[in-house]
C-alpha positions in Angstrom: 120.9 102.1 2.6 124.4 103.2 3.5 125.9 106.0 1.0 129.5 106.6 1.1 130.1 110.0 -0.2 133.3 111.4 -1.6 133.1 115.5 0.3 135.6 116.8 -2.3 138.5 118.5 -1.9 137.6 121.1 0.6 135.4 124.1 -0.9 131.8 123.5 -0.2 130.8 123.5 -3.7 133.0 120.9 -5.3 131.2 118.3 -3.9 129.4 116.1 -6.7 125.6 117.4 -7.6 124.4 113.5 -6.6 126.8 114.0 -3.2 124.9 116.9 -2.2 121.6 115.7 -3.4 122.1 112.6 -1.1 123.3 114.6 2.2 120.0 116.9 1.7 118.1 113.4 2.3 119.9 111.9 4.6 118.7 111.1 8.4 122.0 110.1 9.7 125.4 111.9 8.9 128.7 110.1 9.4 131.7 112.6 8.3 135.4 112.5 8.7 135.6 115.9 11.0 139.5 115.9 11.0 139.6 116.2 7.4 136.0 117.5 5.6 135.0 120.8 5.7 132.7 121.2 7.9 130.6 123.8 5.6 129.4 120.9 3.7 127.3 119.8 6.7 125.0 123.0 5.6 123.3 120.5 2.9 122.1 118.4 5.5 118.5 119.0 6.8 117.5 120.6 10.3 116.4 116.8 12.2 119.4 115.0 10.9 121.6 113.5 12.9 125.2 113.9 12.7 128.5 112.3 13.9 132.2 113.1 13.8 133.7 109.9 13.1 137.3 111.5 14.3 136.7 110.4 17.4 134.9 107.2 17.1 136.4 103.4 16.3 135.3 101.5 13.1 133.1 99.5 15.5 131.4 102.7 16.7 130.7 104.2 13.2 129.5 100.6 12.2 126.6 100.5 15.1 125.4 104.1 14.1 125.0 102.7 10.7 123.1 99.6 11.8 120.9 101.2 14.1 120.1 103.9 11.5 119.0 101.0 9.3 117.2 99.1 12.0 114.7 102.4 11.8 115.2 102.7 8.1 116.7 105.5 8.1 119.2 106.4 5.2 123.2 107.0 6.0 125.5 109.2 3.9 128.9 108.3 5.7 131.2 111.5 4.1 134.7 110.9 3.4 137.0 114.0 2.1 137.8 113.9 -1.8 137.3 111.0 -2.8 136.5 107.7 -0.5 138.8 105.3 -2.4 141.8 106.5 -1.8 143.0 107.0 2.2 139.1 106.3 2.8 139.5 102.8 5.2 136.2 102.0 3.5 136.9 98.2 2.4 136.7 97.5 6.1 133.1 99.5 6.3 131.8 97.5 3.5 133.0 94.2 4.6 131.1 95.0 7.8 127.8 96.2 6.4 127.7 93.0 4.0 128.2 90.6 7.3 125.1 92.3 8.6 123.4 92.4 5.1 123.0 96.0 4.9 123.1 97.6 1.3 125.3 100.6 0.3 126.7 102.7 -2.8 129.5 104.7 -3.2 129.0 108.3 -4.2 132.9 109.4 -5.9 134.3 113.0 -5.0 136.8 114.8 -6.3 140.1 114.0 -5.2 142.3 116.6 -3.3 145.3 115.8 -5.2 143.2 117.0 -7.8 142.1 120.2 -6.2 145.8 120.9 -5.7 146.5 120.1 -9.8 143.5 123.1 -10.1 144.4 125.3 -7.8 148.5 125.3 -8.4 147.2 125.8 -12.5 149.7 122.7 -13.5 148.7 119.7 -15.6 150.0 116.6 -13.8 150.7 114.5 -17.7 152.8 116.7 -19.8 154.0 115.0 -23.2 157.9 114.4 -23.0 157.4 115.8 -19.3 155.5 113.3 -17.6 153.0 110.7 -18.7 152.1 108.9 -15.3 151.1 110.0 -11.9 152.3 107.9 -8.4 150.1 108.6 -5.3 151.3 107.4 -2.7 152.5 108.4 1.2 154.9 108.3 3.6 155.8 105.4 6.5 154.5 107.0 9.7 152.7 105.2 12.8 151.3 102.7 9.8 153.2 100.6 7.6 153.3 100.9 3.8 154.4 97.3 1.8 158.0 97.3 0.9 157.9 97.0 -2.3 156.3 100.2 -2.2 159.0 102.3 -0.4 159.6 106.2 -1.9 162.7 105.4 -3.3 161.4 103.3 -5.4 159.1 105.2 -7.1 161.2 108.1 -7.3 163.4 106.1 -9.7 160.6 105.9 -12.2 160.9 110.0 -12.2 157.3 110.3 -12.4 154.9 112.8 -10.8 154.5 112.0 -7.5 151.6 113.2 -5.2 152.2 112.1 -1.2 149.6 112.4 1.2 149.6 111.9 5.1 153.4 113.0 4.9 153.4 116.5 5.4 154.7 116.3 8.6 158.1 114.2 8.2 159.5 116.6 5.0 163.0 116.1 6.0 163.2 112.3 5.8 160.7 112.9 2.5 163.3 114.5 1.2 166.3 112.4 1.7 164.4 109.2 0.6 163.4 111.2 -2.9 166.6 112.5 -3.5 167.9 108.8 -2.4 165.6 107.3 -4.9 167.0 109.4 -8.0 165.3 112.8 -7.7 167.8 115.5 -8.1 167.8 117.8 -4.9 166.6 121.0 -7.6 163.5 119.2 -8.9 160.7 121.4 -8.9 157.7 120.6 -5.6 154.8 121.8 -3.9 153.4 122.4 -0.7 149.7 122.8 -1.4 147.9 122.9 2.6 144.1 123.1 2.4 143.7 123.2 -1.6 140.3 125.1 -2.6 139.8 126.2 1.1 139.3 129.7 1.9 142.5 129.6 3.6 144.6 127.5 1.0 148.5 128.0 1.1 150.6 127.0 -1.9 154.1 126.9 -1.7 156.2 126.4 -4.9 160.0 125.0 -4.0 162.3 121.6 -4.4 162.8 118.5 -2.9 165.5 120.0 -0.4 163.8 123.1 0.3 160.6 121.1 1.2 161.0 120.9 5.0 162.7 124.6 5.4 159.7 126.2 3.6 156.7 123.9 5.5 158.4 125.5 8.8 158.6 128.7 7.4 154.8 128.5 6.6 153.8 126.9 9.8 152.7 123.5 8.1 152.7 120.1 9.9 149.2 118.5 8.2 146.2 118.8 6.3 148.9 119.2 3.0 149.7 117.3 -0.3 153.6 117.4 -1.0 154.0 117.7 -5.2 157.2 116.5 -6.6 158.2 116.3 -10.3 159.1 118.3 -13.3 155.4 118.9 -14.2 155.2 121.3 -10.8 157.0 123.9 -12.5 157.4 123.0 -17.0 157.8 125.3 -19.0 159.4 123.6 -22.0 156.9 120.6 -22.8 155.9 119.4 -26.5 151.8 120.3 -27.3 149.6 117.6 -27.3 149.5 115.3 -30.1 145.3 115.3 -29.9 144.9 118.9 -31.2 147.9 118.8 -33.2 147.1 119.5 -37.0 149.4 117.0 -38.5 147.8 114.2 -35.9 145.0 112.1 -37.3 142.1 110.9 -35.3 139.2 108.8 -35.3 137.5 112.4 -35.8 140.1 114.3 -38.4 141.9 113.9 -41.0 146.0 115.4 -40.0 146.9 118.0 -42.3 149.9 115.1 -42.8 147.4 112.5 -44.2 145.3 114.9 -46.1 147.4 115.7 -49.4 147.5 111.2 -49.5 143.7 110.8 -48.8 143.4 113.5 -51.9 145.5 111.7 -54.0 143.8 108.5 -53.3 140.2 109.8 -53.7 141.5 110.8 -57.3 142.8 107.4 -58.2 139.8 105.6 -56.7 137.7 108.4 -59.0 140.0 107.1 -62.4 139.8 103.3 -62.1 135.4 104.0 -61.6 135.7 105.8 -64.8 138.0 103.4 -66.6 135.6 100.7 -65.3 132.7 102.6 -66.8 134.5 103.1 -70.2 
């Protein structure tokens, strides 16, 4: 059995209880060493053996797999945060079910939510902000047209970019290009819940000036919207009083469900009479 295993966002301990559990038992390792911190490799027992897949093709990560399962030996192949997004696991799968071997996917936490955590900001604000695009910069590999920053920077969402940390200035020009106003609030968050984290509150056009300032090309999650910085935003309608739920009765809706308690009471008792 293969086990793809989201790492987290970065501190050793905010990988999943079942995440650890599984690296503890596994005989093989297969981590992401550019991006997972290595700490999390303490889980892993004295005689197992581990790779660094930074430096190996998808070919050569696929034969350590199937020779591990030749033995029947069991895999945990560690992605940072969580595999599903930027993970290139489709293609891993699609491999291991052409040789018919079984695996499971262990879910992390996401980075871009270790950055939400560690800046202290709530990515879905009522009136603010409601939806949350994730999403990354053109670079050596292509992203589908239809999916070019401009265009989500007209919806005026919150937007969280990976892989784009290095190429702020054109970032910057395609956000305010797509509708962003060159003052809306950002973040640089390098490393979130590392020991040696770095977050940088700014704008869109102060984005590139401040990574240089701080010395960051990579290994960072650019923040853009309103949310990064709120602070007018209506309460939640959830916990409002007046709101009613499945659970409670509004403070609104009360007084009514009173009144027709009291009525339902009188036409019993004219009934009875």
């Amino acid at each position: 059995m293969v086990h793809f295993v989201g790492a987290g966002p970065g501190a050793k301990d905010l990988i999943s209880v079942r995440g650890a559990n599984l690296l503890q038992q596994a005989d093989v390792i297969v981590y992401a060493g550019s991006l997972v911190n290595p700490q999390l490799l303490e889980y892993a027992k004295k005689d197992a053996l581990i790779y660094n897949s930074a430096s190996m093709t998808l070919e050569e990560v696929i034969a350590v797999m199937e020779e591990a399962e030749q033995r029947g030996a069991m895999t945990v192949r560690l992605h940072t945060g969580d595999p599903s997004i930027y993970g290139a696991i489709k293609e891993q799968m699609e491999e291991l079910e052409q040789r018919h071997i079984a695996y499971e996917l262990c879910p992390g936490i996401s980075s871009f939510c270790g950055a939400a955590a560690s800046l202290g900001i709530e990515y879905t604000l009522p009136d603010v902000s409601q939806s949350v695009i994730i999403t990354r910069m053109e670079g050596r590999t292509a992203v589908p047209k239809s999916e070019s920053i401009e265009s989500f920077a007209a919806h005026q969402a919150t937007m969280v970019l990976f892989l784009s940390s290095g190429m702020l200035e054109e970032l910057a020009k395609r956000l305010i290009a797509g509708g962003y106003a060159p003052d809306t609030p950002a973040a640089i968050c390098y490393k979130a819940t590392w020991p040696d984290e770095k977050k940088i509150l700014c704008t869109v056009q102060t984005l590139a000036e401040r990574a240089r300032e701080e010395g960051i090309q990579k290994t960072a999650l650019i923040l853009v919207g309103n949310v990064v910085a709120a602070k007018e935003f209506r309460r939640s309608d959830l916990y409002h009083p007046d709101f009613t739920t499945e659970f409670r009765v509004g403070r609104n809706e009360q007084g009514k469900e009173k009144i027709e308690k009291a009525d339902e009471r009188k036409r019993r008792t004219r009934k009875e009479i």
